[in-house]
C-alpha atoms as one frame of an Amber mdcrd trajectory, in Angstrom:
protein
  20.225  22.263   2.961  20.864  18.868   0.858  22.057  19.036  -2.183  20.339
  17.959  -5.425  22.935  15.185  -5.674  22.287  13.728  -1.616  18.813  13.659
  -2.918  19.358  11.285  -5.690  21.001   9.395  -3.343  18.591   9.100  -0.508
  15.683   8.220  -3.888  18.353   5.450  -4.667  19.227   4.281  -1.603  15.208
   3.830  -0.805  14.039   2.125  -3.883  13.918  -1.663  -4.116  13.485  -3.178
  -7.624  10.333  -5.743  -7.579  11.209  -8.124 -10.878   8.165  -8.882 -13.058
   5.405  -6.839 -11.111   3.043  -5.928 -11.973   3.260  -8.245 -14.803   6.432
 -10.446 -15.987   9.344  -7.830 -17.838   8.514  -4.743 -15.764  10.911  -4.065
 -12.994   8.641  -2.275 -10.500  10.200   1.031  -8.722   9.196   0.055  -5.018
   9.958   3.877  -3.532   8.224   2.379   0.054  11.177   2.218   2.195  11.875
   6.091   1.603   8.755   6.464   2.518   9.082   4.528   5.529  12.564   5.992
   6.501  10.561   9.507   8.461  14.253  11.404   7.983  14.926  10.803   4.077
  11.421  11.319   3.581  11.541  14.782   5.426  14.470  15.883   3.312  13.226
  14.495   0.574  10.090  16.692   1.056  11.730  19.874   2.299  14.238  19.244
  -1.032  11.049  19.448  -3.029   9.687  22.354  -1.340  12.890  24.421  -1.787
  12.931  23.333  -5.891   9.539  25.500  -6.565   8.757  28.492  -6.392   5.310
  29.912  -5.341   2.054  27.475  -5.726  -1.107  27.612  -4.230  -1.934  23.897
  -3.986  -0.496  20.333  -4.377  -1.994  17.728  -6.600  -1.031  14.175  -5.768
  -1.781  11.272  -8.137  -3.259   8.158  -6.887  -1.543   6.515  -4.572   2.010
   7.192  -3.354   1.441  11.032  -4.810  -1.174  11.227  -1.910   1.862  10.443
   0.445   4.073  13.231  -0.818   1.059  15.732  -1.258   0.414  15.350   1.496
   3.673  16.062   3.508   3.944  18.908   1.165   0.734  20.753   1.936   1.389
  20.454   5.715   5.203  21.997   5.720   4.210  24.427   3.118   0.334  25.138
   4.336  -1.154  24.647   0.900  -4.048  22.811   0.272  -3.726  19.139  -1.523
  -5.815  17.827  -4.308  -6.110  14.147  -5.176  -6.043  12.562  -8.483  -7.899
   9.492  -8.533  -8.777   6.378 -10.161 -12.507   6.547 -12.094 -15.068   6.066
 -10.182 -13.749   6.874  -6.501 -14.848  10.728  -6.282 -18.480  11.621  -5.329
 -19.065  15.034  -7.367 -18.922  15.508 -10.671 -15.039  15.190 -12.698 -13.127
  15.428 -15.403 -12.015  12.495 -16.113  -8.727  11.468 -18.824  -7.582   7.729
 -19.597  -4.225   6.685 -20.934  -2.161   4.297 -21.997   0.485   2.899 -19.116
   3.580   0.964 -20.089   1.648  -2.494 -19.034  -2.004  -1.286 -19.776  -4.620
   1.365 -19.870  -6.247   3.394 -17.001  -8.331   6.648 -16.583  -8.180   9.398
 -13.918  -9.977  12.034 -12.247  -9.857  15.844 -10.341 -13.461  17.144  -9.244
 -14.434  19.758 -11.573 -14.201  22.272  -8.895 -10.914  21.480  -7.378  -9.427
  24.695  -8.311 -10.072  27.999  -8.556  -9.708  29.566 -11.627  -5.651  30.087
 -12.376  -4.370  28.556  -9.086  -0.830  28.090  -9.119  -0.737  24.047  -8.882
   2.759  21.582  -8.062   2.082  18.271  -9.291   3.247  14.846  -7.564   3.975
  11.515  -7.687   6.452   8.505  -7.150   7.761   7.451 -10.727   7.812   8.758
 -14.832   7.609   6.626 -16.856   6.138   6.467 -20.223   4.910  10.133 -19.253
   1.157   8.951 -19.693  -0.010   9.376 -15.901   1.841  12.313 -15.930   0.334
  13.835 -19.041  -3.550  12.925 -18.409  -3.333  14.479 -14.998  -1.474  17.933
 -16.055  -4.272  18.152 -18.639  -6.711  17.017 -16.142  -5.738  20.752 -13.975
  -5.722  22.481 -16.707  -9.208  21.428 -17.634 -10.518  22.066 -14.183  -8.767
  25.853 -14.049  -5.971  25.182 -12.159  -2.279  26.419 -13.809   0.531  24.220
 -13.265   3.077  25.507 -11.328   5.224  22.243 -11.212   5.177  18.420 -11.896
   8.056  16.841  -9.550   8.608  12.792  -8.981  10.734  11.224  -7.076  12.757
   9.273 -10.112  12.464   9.262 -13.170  12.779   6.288 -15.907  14.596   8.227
 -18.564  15.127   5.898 -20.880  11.401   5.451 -21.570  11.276   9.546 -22.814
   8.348  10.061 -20.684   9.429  13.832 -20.093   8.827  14.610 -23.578   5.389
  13.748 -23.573   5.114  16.780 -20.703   6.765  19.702 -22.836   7.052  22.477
 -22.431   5.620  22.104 -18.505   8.267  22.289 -16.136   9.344  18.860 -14.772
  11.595  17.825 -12.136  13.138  14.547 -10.883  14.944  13.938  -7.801  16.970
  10.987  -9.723  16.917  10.107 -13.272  17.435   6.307 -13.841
């Protein structure tokens, strides 16, 4: 079993800071080389796996949450949900824009993506301001499903985004 702390280490050791991207002042989390590295991104999984308890589905927000969804539904056998961008699902959603730290942006969940009071762990790369984080947790709740969980990879904890989530449970495998 890793520990919480080899965890933080493999997020660390996988990120690569991209200066002034996506526009000049924000230092970009680049979390693609864990993904690329097939045994940190196994534990990785598996340590998110053993964090939660019981959930039903996995959510993953557009893109790299697709990634860890992904993984997750296949070791665990739960089905995966994504959250995307406006405008890219064919049935009818609920849809939520926010502010981002360099702009705005709206997302979506089908309306029927979850059955009433489905136990639901939420994932993606990076917190940040929390906004992402926050549209899409209301997002499941709108559509029926319960959240169960909202874990990232790292989280930016000097922009607060955490409180913008209370009281839902969050977890980060490394806090920068």
């Amino acid at each position: 079993m890793t520990t919480e702390q080899e965890l933080a280490d493999l997020v660390a050791g996988g990120t690569v800071d991209v200066l002034d991207f996506p526009k000049p002042g924000i230092v970009f989390k680049d979390l693609m080389p864990l993904f690329g590295d097939g045994p940190a991104f196994k534990r990785v999984i598996d340590g998110i796996i053993a964090h939660h308890g019981e959930f039903d589905v996995v959510a993953g927000i557009e893109a790299r949450g697709f990634l860890m969804a992904a993984a997750i539904g296949y070791a665990t056998g739960a089905g995966i949900v994504p959250v995307r961008k406006a405008g890219k699902l064919p049935r009818p959603a609920f849809s939520a824009s926010y502010a981002l730290e360099y702009g705005e942006a709206t997302l979506e969940v089908s309306e029927d993506a979850f059955k009433p009071g489905q136990r639901v762990l939420v994932v993606d790369d990076v917190l940040a301001t929390g906004g992402t984080a926050a549209a899409t947790l209301d997002l499941i709740e709108r559509a029926g499903g319960v959240v169960a969980g909202f874990t990232v990879l790292m989280e930016l904890g000097f922009l607060d985004g955490r409180e913008r989530l209370s009281p839902r449970p969050v977890h980060a495998l490394l806090t920068v």
